[in-house]
N, C-alpha and C positions, 0 to 999 in steps of 0.2 A: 470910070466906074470900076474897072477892073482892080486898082490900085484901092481902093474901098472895100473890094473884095478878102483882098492880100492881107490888107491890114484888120480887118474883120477876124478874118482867119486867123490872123498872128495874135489878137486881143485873146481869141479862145482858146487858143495854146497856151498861151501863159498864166490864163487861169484855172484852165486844167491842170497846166504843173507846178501854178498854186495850192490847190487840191489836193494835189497826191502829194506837195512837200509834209501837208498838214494831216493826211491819213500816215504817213510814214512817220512823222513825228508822232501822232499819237499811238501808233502799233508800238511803236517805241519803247514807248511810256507805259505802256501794258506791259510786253517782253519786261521789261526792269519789273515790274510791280510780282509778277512769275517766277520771276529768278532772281530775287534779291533774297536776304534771310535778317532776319531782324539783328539788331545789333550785340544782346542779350547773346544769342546763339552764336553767334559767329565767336564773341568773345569768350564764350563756355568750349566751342570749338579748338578755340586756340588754347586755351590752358589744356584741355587734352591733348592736342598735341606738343606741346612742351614736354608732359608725363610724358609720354611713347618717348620721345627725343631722350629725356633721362633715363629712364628706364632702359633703353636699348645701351646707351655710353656707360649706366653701372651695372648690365647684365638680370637687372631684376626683372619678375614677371611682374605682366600687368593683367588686371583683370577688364574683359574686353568686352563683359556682359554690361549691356547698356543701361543705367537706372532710367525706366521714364519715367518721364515728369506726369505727374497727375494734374490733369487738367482742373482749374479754378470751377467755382459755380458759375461766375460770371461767364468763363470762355463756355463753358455748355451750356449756358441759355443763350450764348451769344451763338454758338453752332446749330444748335438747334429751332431756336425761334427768328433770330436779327438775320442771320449769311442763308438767306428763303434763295440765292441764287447758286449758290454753291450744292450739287445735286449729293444727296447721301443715301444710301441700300436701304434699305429698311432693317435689316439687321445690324448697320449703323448706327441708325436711329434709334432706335430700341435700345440699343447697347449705349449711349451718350443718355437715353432718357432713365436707367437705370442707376448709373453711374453719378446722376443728379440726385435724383430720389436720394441713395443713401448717405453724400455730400450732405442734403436738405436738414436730414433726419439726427446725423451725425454732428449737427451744428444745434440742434435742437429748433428747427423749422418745422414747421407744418409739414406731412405726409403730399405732395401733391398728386396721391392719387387715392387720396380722401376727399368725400365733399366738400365745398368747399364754401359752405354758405353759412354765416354767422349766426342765425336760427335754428339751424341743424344742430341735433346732439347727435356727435357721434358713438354708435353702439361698438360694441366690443364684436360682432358680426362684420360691421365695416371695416374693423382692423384687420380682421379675420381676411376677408375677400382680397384688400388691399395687397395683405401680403402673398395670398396665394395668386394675384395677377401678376406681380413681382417676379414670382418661384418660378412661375409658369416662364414669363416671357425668360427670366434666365436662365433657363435649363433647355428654352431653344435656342439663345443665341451660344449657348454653350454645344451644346447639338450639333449647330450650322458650323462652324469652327467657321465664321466668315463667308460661308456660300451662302447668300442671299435666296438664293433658289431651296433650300435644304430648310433655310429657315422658314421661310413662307410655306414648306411641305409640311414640318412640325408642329406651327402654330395652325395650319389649318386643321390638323389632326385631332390637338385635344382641345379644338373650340369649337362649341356649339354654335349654328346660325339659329340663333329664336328670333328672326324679324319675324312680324304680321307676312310679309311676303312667304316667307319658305313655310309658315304655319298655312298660308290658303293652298299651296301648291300639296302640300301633302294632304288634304281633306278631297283632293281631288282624285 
């Protein structure tokens, strides 16, 4: 019986460190998926460092200010609507849903922060509004300079609460 025991025991070790070969292997595989960099990048990487490499052996200056790359339509609805797990500031937010809008506009898209329903005629008021929610939300993320907390201070500032709710509390 004891020998039953042993080998009992010895079955549940080794599927235990079954278990954790398979949690290791996939931490693993997360770790890679974190610290990998797309292939694009890497190889844009390298050709800048080639420049520096020439540029230092023929003495010439380099210019070291980084061009960013302007993010696709695609990548900002994909950041913004699809990647719901990857967490973003609200001043992020705002700032990627701006940055679409005038992508949208700029392509000659629909306004998405126009109604949006095929029966509506849009007035020249709703342009109106559109762009002044636009001006507004950008002159707080401009504001916030990226403090999440500054921007939530600014937009609470020049926006009105007209729920029914804050309308019963002040009759009170």
């Amino acid at each position: 019986m004891e020998e039953k025991e042993i080998i009992d025991n010895g079955q549940d070790v080794n599927e235990s460190e079954q278990g954790n070969e398979y949690q290791q292997y996939i931490d693993t595989i997360n770790d890679l998926k974190r610290n990998t960099v797309p292939k694009e990048k890497y190889k844009q990487l390298e050709k800048e460092k080639e420049g520096l490499i020439e540029a230092l052996k023929s003495g010439n200056q380099v210019n070291l200010v980084e061009e960013q790359e302007e993010e696709s339509i695609d990548e900002l609805r994909k950041d913004l609507f699809v990647n719901l797990d990857k967490p973003m500031k609200d001043v992020e937010y705002v700032d990627k849903m701006l940055k679409l809008r005038k992508k949208l506009i700029d392509q000659g898209e629909k306004d998405p922060f126009l109604p949006n329903d095929e029966n509506y005629n849009i007035t020249q008021q709703d342009i109106d509004t559109a762009n002044f929610i636009a001006q507004t939300y950008a002159e707080c993320v401009e504001y916030a300079n990226g403090d999440n907390n500054l921007f939530m201070q600014e937009l609470m500032r020049r926006t009105k609460d007209d729920s029914p709710i804050q309308k019963a509390r002040s009759r009170n």
